[in-house]
MOPAC internal coordinates of N, CA, C and O (Angstrom, degrees):
PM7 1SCF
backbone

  N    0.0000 0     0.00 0     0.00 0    0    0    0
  C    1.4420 1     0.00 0     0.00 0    1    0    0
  C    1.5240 1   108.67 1     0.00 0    2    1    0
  O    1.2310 1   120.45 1   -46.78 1    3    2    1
  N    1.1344 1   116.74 1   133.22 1    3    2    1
  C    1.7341 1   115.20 1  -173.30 1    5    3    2
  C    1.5525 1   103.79 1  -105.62 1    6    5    3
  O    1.2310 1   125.85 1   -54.61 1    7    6    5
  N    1.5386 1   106.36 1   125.39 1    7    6    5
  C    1.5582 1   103.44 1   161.11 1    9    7    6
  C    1.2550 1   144.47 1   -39.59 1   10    9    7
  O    1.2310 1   118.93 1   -59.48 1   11   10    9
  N    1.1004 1   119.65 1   120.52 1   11   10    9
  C    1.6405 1   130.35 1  -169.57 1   13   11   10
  C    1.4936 1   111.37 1   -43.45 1   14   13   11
  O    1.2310 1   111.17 1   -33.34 1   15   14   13
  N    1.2828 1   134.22 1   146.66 1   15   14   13
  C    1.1376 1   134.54 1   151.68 1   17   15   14
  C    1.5064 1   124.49 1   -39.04 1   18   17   15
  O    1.2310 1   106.21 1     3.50 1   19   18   17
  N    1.1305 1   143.21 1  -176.50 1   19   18   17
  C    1.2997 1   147.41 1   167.60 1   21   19   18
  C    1.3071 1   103.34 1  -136.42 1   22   21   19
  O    1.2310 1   113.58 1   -19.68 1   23   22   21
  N    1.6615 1   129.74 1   160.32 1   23   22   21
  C    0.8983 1   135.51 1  -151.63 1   25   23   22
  C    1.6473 1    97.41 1  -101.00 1   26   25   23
  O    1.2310 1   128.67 1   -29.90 1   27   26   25
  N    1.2585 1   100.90 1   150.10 1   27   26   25
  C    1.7871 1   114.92 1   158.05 1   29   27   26
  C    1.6037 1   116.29 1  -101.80 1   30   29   27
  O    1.2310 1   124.84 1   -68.81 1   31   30   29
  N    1.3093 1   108.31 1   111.19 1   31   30   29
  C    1.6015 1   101.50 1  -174.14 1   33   31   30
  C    1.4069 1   110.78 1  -117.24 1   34   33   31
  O    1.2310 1   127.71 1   -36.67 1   35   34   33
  N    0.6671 1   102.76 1   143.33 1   35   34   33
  C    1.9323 1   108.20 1   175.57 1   37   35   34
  C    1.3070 1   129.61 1  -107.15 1   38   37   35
  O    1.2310 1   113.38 1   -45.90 1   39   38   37
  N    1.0431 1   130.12 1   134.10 1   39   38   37
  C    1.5396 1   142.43 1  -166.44 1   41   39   38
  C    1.4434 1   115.42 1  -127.45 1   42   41   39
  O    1.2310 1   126.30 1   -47.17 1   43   42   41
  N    1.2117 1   105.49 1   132.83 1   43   42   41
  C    1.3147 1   106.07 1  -176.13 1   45   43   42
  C    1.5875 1   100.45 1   -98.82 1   46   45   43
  O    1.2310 1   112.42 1   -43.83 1   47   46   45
  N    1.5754 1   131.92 1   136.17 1   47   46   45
  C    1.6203 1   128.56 1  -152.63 1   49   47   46
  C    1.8979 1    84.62 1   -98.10 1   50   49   47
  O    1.2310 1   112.96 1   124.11 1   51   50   49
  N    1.0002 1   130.90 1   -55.89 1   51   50   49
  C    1.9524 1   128.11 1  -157.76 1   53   51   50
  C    1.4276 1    90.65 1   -92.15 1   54   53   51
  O    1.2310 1   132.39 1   -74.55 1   55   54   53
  N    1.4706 1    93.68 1   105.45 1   55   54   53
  C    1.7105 1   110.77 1   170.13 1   57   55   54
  C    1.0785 1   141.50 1    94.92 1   58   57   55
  O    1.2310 1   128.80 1  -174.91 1   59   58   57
  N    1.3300 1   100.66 1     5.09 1   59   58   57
  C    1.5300 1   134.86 1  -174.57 1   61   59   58
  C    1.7154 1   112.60 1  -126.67 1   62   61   59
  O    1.2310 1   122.73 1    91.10 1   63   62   61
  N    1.7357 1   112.37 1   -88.90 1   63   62   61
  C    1.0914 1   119.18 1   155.18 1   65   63   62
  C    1.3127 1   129.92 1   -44.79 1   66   65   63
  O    1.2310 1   116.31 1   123.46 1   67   66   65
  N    1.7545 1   124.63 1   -56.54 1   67   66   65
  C    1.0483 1   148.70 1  -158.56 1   69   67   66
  C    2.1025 1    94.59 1   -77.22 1   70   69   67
  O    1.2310 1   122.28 1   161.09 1   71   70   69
  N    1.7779 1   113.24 1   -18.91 1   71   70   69
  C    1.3245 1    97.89 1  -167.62 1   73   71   70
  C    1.5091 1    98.29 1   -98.21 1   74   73   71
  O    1.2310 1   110.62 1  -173.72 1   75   74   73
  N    1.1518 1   135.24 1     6.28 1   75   74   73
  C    1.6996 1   136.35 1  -154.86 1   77   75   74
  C    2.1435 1   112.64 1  -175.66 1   78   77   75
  O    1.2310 1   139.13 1  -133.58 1   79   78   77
  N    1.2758 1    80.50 1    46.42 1   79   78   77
  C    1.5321 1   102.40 1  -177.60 1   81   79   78
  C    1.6992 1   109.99 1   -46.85 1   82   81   79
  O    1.2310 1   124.43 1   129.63 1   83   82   81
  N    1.3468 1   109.10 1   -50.37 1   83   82   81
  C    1.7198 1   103.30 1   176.80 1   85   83   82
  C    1.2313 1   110.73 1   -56.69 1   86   85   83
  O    1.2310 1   120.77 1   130.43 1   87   86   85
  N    1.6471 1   116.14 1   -49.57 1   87   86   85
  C    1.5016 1   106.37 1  -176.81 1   89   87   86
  C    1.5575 1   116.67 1   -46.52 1   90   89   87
  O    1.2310 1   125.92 1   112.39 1   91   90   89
  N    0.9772 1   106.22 1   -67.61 1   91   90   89
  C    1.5273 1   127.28 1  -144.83 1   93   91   90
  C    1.8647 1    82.67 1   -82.56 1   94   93   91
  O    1.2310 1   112.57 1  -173.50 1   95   94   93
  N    1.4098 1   131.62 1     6.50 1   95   94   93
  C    1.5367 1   133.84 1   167.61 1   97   95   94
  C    1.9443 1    91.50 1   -66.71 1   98   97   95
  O    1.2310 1   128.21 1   113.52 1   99   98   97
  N    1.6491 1   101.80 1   -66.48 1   99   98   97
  C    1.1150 1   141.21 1   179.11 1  101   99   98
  C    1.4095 1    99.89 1   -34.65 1  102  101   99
  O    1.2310 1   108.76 1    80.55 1  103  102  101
  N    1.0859 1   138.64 1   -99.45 1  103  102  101
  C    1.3986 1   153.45 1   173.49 1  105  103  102
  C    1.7588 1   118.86 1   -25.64 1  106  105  103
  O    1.2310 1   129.44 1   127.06 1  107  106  105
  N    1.1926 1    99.42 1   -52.94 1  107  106  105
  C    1.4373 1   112.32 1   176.26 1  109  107  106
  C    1.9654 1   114.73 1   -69.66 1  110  109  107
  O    1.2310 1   124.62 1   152.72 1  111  110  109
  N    1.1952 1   108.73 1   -27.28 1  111  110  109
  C    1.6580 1   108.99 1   166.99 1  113  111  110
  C    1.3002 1   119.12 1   -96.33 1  114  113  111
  O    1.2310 1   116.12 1   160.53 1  115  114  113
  N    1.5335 1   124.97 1   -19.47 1  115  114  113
  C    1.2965 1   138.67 1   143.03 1  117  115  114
  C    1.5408 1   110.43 1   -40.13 1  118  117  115
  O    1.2310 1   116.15 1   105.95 1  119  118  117
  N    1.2968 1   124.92 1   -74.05 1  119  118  117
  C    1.3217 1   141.15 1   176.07 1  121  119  118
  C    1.8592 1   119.12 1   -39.28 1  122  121  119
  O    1.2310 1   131.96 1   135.77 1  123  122  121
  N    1.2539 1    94.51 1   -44.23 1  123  122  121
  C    1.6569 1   106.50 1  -164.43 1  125  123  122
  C    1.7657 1    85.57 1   -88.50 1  126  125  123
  O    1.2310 1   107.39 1   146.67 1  127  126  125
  N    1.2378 1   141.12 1   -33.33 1  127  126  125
  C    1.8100 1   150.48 1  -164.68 1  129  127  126
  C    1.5846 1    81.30 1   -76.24 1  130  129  127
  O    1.2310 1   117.65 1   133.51 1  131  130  129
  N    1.1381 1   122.08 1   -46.49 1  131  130  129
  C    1.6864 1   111.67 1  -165.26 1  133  131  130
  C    1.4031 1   102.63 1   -92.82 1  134  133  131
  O    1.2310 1   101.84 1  -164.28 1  135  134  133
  N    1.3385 1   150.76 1    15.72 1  135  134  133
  C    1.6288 1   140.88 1   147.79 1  137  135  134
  C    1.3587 1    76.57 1   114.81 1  138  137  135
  O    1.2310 1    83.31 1  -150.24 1  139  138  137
  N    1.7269 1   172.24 1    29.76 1  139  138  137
  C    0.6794 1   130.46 1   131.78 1  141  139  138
  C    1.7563 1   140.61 1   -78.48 1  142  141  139
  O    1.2310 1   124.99 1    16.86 1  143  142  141
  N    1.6279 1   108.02 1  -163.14 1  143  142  141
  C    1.2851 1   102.33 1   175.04 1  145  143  142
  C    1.6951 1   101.45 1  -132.30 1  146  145  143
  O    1.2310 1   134.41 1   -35.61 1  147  146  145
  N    1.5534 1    89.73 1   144.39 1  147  146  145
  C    1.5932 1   101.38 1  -175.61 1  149  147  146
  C    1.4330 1    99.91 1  -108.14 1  150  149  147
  O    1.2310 1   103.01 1   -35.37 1  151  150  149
  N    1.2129 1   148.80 1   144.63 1  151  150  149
  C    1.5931 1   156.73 1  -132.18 1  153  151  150
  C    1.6064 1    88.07 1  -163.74 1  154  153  151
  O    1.2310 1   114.76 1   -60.60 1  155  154  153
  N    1.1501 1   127.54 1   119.40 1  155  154  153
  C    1.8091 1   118.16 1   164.84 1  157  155  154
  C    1.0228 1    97.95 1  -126.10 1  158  157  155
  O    1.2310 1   120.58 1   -51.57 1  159  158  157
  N    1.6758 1   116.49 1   128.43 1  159  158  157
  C    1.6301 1   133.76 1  -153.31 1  161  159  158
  C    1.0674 1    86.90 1  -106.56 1  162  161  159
  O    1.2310 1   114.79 1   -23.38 1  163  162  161
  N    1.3452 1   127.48 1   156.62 1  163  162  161
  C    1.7655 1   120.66 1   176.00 1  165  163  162
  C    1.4819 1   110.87 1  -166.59 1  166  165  163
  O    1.2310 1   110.79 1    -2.46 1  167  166  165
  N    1.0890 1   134.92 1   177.54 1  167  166  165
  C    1.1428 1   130.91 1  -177.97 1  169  167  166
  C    1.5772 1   112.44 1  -108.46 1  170  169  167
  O    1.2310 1   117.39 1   170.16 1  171  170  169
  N    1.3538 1   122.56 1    -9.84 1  171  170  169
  C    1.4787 1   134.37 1   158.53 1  173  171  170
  C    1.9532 1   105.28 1   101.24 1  174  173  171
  O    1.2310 1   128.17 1    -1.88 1  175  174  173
  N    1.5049 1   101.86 1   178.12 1  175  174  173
  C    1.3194 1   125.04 1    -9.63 1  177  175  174
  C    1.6678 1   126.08 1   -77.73 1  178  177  175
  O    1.2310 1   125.68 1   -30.73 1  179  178  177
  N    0.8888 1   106.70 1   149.27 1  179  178  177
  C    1.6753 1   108.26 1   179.51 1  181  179  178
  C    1.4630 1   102.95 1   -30.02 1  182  181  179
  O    1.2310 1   124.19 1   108.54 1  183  182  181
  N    1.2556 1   109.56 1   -71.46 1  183  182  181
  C    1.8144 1   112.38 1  -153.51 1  185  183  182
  C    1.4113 1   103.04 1   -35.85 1  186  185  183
  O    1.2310 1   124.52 1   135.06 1  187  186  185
  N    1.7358 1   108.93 1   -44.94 1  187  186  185
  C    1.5324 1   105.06 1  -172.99 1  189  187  186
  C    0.8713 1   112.13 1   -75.92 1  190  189  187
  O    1.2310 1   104.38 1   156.12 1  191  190  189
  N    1.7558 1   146.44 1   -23.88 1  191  190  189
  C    1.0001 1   134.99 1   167.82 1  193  191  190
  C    1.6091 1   132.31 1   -89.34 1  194  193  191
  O    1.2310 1   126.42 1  -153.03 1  195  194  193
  N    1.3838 1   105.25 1    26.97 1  195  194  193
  C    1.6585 1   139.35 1  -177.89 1  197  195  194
  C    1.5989 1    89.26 1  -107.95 1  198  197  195
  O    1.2310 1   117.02 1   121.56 1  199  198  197
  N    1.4161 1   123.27 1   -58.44 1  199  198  197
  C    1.0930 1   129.65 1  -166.22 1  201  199  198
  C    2.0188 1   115.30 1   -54.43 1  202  201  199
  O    1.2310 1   134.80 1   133.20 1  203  202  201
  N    1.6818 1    88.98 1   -46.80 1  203  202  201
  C    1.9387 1    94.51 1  -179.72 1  205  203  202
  C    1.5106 1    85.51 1   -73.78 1  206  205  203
  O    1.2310 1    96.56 1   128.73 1  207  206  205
  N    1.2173 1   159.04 1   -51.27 1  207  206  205
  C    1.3634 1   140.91 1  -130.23 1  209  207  206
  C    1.3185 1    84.62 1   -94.41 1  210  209  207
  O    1.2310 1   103.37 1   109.15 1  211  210  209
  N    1.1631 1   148.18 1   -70.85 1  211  210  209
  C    1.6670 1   119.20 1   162.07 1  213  211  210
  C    1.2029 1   138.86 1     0.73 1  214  213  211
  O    1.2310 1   130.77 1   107.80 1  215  214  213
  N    1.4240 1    96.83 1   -72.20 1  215  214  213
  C    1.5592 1   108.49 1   176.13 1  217  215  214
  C    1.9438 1   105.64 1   -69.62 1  218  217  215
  O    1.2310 1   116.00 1   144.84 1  219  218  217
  N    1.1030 1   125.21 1   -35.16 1  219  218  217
  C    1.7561 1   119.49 1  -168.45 1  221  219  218
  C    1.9263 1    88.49 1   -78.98 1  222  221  219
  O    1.2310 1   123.89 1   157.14 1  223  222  221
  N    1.3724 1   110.13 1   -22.86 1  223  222  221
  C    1.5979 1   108.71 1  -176.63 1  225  223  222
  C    1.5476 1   101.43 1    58.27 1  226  225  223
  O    1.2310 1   132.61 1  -120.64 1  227  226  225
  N    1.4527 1    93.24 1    59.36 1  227  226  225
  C    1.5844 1   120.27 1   160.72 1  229  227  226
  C    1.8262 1   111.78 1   -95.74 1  230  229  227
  O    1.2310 1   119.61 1   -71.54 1  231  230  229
  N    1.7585 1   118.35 1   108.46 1  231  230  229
  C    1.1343 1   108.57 1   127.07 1  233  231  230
  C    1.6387 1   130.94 1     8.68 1  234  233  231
  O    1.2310 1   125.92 1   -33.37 1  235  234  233
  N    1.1271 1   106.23 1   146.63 1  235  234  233
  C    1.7845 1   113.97 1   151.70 1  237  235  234
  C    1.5221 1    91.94 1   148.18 1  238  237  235
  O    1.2310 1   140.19 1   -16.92 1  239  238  237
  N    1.7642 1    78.43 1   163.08 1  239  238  237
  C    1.6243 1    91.69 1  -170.36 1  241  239  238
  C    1.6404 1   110.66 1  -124.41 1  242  241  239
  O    1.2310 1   120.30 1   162.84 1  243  242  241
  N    1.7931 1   117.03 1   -17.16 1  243  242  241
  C    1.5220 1   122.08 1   165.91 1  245  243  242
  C    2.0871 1    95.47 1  -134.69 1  246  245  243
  O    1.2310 1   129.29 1    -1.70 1  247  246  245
  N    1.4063 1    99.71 1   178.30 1  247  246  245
  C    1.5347 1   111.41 1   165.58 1  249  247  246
  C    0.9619 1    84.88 1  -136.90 1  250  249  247
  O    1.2310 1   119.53 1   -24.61 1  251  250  249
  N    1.4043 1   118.51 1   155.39 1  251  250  249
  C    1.6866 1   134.87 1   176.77 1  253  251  250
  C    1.6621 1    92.61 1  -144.27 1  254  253  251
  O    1.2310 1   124.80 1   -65.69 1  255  254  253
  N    1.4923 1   108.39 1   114.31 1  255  254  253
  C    1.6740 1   118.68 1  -164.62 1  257  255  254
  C    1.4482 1    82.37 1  -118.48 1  258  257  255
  O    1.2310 1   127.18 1   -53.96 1  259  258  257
  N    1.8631 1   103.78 1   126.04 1  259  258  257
  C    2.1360 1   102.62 1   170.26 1  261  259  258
  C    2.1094 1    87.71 1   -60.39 1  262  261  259
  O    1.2310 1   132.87 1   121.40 1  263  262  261
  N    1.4485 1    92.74 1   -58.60 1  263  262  261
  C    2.1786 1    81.87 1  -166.71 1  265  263  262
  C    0.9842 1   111.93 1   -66.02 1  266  265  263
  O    1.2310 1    99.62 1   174.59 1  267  266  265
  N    1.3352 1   154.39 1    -5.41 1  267  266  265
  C    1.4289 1   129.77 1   143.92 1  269  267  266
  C    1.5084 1   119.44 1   -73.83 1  270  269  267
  O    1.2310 1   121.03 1   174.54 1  271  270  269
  N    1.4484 1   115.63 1    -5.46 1  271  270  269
  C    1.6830 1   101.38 1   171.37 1  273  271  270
  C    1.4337 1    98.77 1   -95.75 1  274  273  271
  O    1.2310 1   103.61 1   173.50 1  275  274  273
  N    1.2899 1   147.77 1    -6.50 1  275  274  273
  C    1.1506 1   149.89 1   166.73 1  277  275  274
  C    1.4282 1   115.64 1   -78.89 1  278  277  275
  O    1.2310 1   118.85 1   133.61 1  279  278  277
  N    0.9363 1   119.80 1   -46.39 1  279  278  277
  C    1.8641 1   136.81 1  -172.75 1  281  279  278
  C    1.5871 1    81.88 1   -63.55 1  282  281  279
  O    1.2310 1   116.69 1   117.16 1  283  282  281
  N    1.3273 1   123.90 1   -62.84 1  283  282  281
  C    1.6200 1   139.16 1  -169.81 1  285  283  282
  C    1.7833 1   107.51 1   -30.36 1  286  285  283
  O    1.2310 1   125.82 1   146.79 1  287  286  285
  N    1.6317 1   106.42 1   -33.21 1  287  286  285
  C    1.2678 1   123.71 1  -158.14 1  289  287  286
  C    1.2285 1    92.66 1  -120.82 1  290  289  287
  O    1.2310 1   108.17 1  -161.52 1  291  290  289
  N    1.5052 1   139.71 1    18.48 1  291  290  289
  C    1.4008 1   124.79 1   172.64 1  293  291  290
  C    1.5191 1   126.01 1    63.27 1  294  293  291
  O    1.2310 1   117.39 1  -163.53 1  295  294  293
  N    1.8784 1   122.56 1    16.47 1  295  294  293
  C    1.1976 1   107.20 1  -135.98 1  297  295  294
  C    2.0086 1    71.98 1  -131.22 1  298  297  295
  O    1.2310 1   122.51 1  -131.77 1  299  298  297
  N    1.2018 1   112.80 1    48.23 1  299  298  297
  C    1.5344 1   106.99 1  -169.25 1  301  299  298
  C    1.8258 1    87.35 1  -135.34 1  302  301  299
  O    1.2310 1   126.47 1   -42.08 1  303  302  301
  N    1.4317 1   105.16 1   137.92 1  303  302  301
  C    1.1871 1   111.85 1   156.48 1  305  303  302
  C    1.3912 1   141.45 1  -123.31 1  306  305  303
  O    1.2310 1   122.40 1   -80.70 1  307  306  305
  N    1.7239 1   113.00 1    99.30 1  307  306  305
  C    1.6929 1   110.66 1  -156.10 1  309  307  306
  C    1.8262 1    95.69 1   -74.89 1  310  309  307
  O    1.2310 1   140.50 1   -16.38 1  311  310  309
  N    1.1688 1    77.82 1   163.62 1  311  310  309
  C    1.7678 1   101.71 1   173.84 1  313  311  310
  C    1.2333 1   112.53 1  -110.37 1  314  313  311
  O    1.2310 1   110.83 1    -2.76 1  315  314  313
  N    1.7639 1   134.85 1   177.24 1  315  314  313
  C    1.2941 1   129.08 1  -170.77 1  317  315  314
  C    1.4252 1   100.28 1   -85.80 1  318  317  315
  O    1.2310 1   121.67 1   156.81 1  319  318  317
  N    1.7773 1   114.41 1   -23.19 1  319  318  317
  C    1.5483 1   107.17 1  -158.49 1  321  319  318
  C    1.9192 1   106.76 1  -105.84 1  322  321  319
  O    1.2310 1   131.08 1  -144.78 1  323  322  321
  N    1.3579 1    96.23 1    35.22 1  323  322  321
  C    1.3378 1   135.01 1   158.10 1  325  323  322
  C    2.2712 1   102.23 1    68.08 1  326  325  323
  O    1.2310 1   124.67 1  -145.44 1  327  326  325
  N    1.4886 1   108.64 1    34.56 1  327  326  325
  C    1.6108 1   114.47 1  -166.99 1  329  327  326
  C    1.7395 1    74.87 1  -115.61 1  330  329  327
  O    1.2310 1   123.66 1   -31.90 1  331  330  329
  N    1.0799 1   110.58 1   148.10 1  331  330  329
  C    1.2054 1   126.40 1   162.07 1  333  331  330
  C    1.8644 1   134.34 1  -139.87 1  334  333  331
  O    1.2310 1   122.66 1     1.55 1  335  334  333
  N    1.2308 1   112.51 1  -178.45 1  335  334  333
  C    1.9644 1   100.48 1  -163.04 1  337  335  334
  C    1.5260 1    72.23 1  -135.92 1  338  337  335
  O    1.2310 1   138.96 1   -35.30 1  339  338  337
  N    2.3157 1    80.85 1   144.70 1  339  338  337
  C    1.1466 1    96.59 1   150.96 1  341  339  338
  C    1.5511 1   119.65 1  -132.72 1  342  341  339
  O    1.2310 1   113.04 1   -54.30 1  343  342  341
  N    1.0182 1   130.76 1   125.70 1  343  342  341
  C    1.7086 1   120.24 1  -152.08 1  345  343  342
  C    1.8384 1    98.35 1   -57.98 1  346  345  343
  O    1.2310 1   120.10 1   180.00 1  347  346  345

């Protein structure tokens, strides 16, 4: 009999994670103890949102940042007063 897969779940980090941090502390090391994968979707940049999941002592197993897959592609434009566009 071959072991089951484990799940890939996704989380969205601003407003979700970021609104109920103990839970989802809870849930997310629960989750990752049982073979799964935690995915935290975010709007970027990663580092900073590597940085709160540290501190909330969030689990996870990828970050998926929209501005680091854009920056990735050159297609980001920072400003001096550090806000930036992405078309």
């Amino acid at each position: 009999m071959s072991k089951k897969a484990g799940l890939k779940i996704g989380l969205d980090f601003h407003g979700v994670v970021s609104a109920r941090p103990k839970y989802f502390a809870r849930f997310t090391a629960e989750a990752v103890r049982r073979g799964h994968e935690i995915h935290i979707i975010t709007g970027g940049p990663s580092q900073v949102v590597a940085a709160q999941l540290r501190r909330y002592h969030i689990a996870y197993t990828k970050i998926f940042a929209v501005l680091d897959y854009y920056d990735a592609r050159g297609q980001v434009t920072y400003f001096d007063n550090g806000e930036y566009k992405v078309p």
